[in-house]
C-alpha positions in Angstrom: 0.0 0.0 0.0 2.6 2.5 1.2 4.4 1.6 -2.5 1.8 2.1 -4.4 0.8 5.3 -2.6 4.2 6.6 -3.2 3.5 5.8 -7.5 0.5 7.5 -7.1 2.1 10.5 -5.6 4.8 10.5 -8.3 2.0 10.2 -11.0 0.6 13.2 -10.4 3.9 15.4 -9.5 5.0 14.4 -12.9 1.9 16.0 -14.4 1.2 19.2 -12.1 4.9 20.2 -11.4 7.7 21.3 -13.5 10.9 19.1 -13.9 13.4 21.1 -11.1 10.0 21.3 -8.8 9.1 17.5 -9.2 12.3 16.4 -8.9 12.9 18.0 -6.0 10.0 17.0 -4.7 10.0 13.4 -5.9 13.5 13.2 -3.5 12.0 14.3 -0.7 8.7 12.0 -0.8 11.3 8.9 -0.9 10.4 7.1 2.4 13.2 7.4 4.9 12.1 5.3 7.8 14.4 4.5 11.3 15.1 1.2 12.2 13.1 0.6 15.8 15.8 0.8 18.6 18.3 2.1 17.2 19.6 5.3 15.6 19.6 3.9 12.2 17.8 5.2 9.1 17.0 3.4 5.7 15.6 4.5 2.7 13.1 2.6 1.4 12.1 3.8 -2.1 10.3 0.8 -3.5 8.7 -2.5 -2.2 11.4 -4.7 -1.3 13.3 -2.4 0.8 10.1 -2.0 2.5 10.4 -5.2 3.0 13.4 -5.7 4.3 12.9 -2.5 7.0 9.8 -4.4 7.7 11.4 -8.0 8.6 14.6 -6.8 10.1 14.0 -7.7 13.2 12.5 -11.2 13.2 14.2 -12.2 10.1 17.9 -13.1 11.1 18.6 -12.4 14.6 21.1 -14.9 14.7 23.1 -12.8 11.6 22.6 -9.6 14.1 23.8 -11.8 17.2 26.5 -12.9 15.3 27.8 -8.9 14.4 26.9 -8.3 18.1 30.0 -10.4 19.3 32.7 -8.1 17.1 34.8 -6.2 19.1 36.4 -2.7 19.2 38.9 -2.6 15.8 37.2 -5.7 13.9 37.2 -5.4 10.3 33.7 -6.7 8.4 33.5 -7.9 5.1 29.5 -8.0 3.9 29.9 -9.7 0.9 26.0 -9.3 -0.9 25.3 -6.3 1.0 22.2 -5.4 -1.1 21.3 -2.2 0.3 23.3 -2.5 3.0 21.0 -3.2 6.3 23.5 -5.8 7.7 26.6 -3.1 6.9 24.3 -0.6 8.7 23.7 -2.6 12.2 27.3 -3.0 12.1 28.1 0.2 12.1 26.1 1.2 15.0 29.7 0.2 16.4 32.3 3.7 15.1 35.1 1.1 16.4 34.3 -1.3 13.5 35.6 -1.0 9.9 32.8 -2.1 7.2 33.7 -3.0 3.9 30.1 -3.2 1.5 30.1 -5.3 -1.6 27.1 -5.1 -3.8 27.5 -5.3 -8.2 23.8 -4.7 -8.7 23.9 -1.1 -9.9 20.4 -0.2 -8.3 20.9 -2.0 -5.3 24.1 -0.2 -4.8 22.9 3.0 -5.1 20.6 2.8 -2.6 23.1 0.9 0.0 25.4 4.6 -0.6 21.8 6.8 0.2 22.0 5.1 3.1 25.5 5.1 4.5 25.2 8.7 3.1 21.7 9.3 5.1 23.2 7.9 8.1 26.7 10.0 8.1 28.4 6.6 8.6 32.3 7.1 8.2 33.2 3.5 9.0 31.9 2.4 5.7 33.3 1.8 2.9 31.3 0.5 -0.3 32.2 -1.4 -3.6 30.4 -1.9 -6.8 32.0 -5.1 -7.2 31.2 -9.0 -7.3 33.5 -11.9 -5.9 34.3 -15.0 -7.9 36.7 -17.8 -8.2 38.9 -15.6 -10.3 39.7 -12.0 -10.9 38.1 -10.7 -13.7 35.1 -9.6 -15.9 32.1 -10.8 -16.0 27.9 -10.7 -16.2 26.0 -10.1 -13.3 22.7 -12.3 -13.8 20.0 -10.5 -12.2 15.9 -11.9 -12.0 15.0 -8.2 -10.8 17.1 -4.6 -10.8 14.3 -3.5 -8.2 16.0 -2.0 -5.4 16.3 -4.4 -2.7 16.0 -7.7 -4.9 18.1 -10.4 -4.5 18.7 -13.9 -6.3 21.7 -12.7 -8.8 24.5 -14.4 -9.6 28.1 -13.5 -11.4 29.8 -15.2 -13.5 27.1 -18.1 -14.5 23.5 -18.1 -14.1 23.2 -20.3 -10.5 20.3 -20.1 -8.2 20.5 -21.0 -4.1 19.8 -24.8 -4.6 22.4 -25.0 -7.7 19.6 -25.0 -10.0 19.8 -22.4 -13.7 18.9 -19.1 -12.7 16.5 -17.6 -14.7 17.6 -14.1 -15.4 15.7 -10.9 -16.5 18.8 -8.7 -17.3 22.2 -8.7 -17.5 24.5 -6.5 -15.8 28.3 -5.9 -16.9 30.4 -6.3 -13.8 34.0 -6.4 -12.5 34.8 -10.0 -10.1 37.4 -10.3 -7.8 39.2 -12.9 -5.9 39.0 -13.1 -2.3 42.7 -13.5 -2.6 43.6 -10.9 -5.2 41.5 -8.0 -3.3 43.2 -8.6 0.3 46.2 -7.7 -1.6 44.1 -4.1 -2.0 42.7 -3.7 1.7 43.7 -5.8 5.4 42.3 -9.1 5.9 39.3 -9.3 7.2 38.1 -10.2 10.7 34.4 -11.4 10.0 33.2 -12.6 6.9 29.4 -12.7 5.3 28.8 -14.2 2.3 25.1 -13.9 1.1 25.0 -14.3 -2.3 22.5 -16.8 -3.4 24.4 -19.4 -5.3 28.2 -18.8 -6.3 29.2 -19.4 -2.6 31.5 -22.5 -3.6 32.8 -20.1 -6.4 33.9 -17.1 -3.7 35.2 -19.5 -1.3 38.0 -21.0 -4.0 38.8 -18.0 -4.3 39.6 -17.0 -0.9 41.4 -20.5 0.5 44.7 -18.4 1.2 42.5 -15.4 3.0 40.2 -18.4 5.1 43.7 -20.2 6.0 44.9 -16.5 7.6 44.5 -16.6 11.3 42.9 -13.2 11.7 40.2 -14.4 10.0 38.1 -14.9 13.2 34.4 -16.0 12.2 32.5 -17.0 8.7 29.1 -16.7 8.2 27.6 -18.3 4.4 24.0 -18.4 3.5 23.7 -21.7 1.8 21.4 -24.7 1.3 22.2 -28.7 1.8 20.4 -29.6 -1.1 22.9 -27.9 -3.0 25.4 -30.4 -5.5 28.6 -28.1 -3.8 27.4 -28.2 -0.5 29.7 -31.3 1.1 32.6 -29.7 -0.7 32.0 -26.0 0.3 31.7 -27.6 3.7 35.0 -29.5 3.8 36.8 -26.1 2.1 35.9 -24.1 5.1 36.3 -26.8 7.5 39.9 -27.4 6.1 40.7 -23.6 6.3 40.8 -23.9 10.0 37.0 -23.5 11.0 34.2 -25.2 13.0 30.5 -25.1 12.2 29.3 -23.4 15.6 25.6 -23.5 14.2 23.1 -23.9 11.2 19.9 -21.4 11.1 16.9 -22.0 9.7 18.8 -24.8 7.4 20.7 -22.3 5.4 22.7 -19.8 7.6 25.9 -21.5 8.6 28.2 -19.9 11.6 31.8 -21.6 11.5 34.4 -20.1 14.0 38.2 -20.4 14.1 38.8 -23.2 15.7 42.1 -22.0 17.5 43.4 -25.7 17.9 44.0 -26.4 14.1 47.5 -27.0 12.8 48.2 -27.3 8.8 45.9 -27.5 5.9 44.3 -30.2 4.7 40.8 -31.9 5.5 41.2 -32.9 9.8 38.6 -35.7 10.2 37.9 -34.1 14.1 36.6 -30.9 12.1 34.6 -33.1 9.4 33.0 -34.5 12.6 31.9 -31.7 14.5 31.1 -30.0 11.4 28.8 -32.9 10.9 27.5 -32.8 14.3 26.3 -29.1 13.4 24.5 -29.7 10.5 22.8 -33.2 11.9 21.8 -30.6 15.2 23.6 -32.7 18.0 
């Protein structure tokens, strides 16, 4: 209702106004709207950042539990930012260093209205995508509607592994975990949330995962995927335990400070196990 109130409106500035007085206008009718609790503020210009704004707080509390546990001088990587809400409530913390990465042009417009909006100084974002490889690429995307999700770079992949089926394709530039370290520090706290090329991003980071300072991983994916048991053992094999699964598809893994050398441990294939069956 409030979207299509805010089409209406537009509707008839377009008609009664001239172009510097609707546009004008038309920029200050944008919903800006304050997360509850908090001093926060997100724009929501169209109906999926609506709902996003709308679900924030009984969606993922464990992802928001999760950035609760970083501590003064952490460094965040939120890899699939979207429009940034995660980056945002991670913020809240001036202590923290955010690093945004969204490739969806629309998407990350609105994530910098928002840092701007918000005066954050402790975010930094990038329009770029992470792959397997540096390089470039096509951003497959079923919606450029601000606040959509479900693209994929590189190949068209949905979340279960299955062919994506694309509206429009958007040039992009990839990067390897790797390669882009080289750029900025290592990260303390990773999120990857990207809806399907999580196994592609993660052999591309197997130097960055094996770094101790990596403290804590947290990947949005689904076991019925065909990559799942290997994405698994990668992580696993970098050094990490599966502290928890959410809702079947948000997977915690923590550094588990007693692993020595690479290579697959069968104690970490275990407890990773234990983790997914719930023990």
């Amino acid at each position: 209702m409030k979207n299509l109130i805010y089409k209406i409106t537009l509707k008839i500035l377009s008609t009664v106004f001239p172009f510097r007085v609707k546009a004008l206008l038309v920029e200050d009718l944008c919903p800006i709207k304050q997360i509850p609790g908090t001093r926060t503020k997100m724009r929501c210009n169209s109906r999926m950042t609506l709902v996003r704004f709308d679900e924030f707080w009984n969606r993922e509390p464990d992802t928001r539990g999760w950035i609760d546990t970083f501590k003064n001088k952490d460094i965040f990587w939120d890899i699939g930012a979207n429009v940034g809400i995660y980056s945002l409530y991670a913020s809240r913390n001036p202590m923290i260093k955010v690093w945004a990465f969204e490739p969806g042009a629309e998407n990350y417009a609105i994530l910098n209205r928002n840092i701007e909006t918000n005066k954050k100084k402790n975010i930094t974002a990038f329009p770029i995508a992470f792959s397997e490889r540096t390089g470039l690429g096509v951003l497959y995307q079923q919606s450029i509607q601000p606040g959509k999700a479900n693209n994929s770079f590189g190949k068209p992949i949905g979340t279960k592994g299955e062919v994506l089926e694309y509206a429009y394709a958007q040039g992009a530039i990839g990067f390897s975990i790797d390669d882009f370290v080289e750029l900025l520090s290592v990260p303390n706290h990773i999120k990857i949330d990207v809806d399907g090329i999580e196994g592609m991003i993660l052999r591309g980071a197997v130097n960055t995962l094996r770094d101790a300072r990596v403290k804590s991983l947290m990947v949005e994916m689904y076991p019925s995927r065909p990559d799942y048991q290997e994405i698994f053992h990668l992580i696993t094999a970098s050094g990490f335990i599966c502290e928890k699964i959410i809702r079947n598809e948000n997977h915690h893994f923590i550094r588990n400070l007693q692993f020595k050398g690479a290579g697959i441990k069968e104690e970490l294939w275990k407890q990773g196990m234990k983790c997914l069956k719930g023990d």
